[in-house]
C-alpha positions in Angstrom: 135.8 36.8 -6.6 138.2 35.1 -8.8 137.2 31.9 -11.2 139.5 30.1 -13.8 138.1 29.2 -17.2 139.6 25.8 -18.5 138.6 23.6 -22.1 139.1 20.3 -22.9 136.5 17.7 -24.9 137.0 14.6 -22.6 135.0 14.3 -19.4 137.6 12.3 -17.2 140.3 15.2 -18.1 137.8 18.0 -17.3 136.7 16.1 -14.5 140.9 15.7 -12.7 141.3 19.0 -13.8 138.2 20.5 -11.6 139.4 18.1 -8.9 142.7 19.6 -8.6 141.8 23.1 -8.8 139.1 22.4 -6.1 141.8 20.7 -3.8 145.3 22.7 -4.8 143.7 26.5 -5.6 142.5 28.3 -2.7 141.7 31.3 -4.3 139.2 30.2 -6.8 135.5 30.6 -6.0 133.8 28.9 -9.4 135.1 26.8 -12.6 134.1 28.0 -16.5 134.3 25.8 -18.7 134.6 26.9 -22.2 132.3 25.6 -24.3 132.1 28.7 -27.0 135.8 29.4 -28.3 135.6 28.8 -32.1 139.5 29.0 -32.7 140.6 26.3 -34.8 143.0 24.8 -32.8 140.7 24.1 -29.9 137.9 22.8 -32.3 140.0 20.2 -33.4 140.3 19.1 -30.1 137.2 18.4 -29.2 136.4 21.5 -26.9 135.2 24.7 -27.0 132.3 25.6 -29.7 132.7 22.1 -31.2 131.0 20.6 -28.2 127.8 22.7 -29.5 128.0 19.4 -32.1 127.7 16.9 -29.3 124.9 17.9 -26.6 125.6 14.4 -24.8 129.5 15.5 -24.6 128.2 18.8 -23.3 125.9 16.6 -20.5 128.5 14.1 -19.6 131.5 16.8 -19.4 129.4 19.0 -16.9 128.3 16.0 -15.1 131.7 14.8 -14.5 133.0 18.7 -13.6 130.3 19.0 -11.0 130.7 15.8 -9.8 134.4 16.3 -9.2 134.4 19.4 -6.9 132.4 21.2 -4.3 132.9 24.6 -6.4 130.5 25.9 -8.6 130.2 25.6 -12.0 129.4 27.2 -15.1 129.3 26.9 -18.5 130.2 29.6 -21.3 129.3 28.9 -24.8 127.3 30.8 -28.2 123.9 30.5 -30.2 125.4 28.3 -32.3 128.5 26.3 -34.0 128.1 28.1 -37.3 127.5 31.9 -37.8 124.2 31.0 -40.1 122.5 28.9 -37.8 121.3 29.9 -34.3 
């Protein structure tokens, strides 16, 4: 069993990238999408734990990810954006 993890906060780009891994990758069995890396860099972005922030971001990015390819998907992420708050 082999998956890839991948981040982004934009549904289209999550959505071309799960498309071409589905059609170019024949090794991969599932897609994980990162939804709980709290690195500053990514957070900026838009992905990782700062789409705890936006649950509609969080629908519409999965949405578009599952719509895009006939592998299965899953979502990592944490309790919560900050380290107080579950």
């Amino acid at each position: 069993m082999f998956g890839v993890q991948i981040a982004g906060g934009f549904p289209d780009a999550i959505a071309r990238t799960c498309q071409l891994i589905d059609e170019c990758c024949d090794i991969v069995d599932w897609v994980d999408i990162n939804m709980g890396c709290p690195i500053d860099i990514v957070c900026d972005r838009g992905a990782g734990s700062a789409l705890l922030l936006k649950p509609k971001k969080i629908k519409d990015i999965a949405e578009a990810a599952d719509r895009s390819m006939s592998l299965p998907l899953t979502l990592k992420t944490r309790k919560g954006y900050y380290d107080d708050q579950d």
